[in-house]
N, C-alpha and C positions, 0 to 999 in steps of 0.2 A: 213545303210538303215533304213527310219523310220518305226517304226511297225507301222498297220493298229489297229486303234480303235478296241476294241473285237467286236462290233454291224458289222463292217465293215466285219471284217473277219466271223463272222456266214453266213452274208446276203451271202456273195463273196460264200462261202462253199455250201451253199443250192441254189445259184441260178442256178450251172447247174443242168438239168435233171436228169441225170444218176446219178450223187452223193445222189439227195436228192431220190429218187424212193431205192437208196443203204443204205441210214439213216433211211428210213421207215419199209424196212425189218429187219434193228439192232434193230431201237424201237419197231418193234412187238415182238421180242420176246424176253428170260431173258439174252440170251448169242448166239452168231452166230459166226464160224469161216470161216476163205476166203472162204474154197471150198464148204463151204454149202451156203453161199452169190453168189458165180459165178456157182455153178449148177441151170441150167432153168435158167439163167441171160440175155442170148445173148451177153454177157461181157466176156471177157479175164479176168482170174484170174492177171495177171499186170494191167491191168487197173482197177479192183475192190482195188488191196492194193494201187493201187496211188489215187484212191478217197477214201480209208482209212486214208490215208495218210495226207490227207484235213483236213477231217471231225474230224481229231487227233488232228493237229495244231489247229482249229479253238475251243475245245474244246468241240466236241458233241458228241466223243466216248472215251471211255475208253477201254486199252487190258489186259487181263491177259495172260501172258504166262503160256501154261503147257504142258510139253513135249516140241512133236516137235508141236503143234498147238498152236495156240493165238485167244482166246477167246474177243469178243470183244462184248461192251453192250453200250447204248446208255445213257448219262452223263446228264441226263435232268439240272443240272447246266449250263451246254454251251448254253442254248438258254436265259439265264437269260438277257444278253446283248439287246437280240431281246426283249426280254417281256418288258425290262425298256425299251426300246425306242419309244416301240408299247404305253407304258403308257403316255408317252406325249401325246398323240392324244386323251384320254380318254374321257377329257371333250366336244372336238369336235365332237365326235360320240355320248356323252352321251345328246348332246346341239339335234343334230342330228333325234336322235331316237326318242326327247320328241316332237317334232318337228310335225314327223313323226305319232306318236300318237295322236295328237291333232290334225292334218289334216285327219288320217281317223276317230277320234271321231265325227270330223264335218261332214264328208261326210254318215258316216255309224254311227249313235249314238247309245248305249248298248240299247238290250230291256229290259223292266222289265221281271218280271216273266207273264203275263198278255199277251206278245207282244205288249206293247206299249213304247215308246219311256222312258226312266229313268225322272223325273224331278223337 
């Protein structure tokens, strides 16, 4: 089987709802284990470790075992895939925005300090 590109399997990981609503609760806080992830979830503790399970492979959490629980903490490495590819686009947005600025400098121009137009 060929592996999925790492951007491939981030996006794939966060695109369902429930996973990424389940990623958001690991990145709020330092360390989160299943049953405090699937209490107030409306989720099946089996369905929270198989979208652990994901979010594992894909590289956006890390566990630590201790005891009989596993600690598990959000890997800000695993979005790095997402962030280089999101940087492609940079300039386009960057072209974008300036774009963007000079259309409302035309529309609305800065006033001085006076209320009068800068010039």
């Amino acid at each position: 089987m060929i592996e999925p590109a790492p951007v491939t399997a981030v996006m794939r990981a966060l695109a369902d709802p429930t996973r990424r609503a389940v990623y958001e609760r690991i990145a709020g806080t330092e360390e989160i284990t299943v049953v405090e992830l699937t209490r107030g979830s409306g989720v099946t503790q089996g369905a929270v470790s198989q979208h652990l399970k994901s979010l594992k492979q894909a590289g956006l959490v890390a566990e630590r075992p201790e005891g009989r629980n596993v600690f598990y903490r959000a890997d800000p490495r695993g979005l790095a895939p997402l962030a280089d590819w999101m940087s492609h686009y940079e300039a386009f947005w960057r072209e974008r925005f300036a774009n963007l600025r000079a259309l409302l400098a035309d529309i609305d121009p800065p006033k001085g300090k006076a209320g009068r137009p800068d010039q």
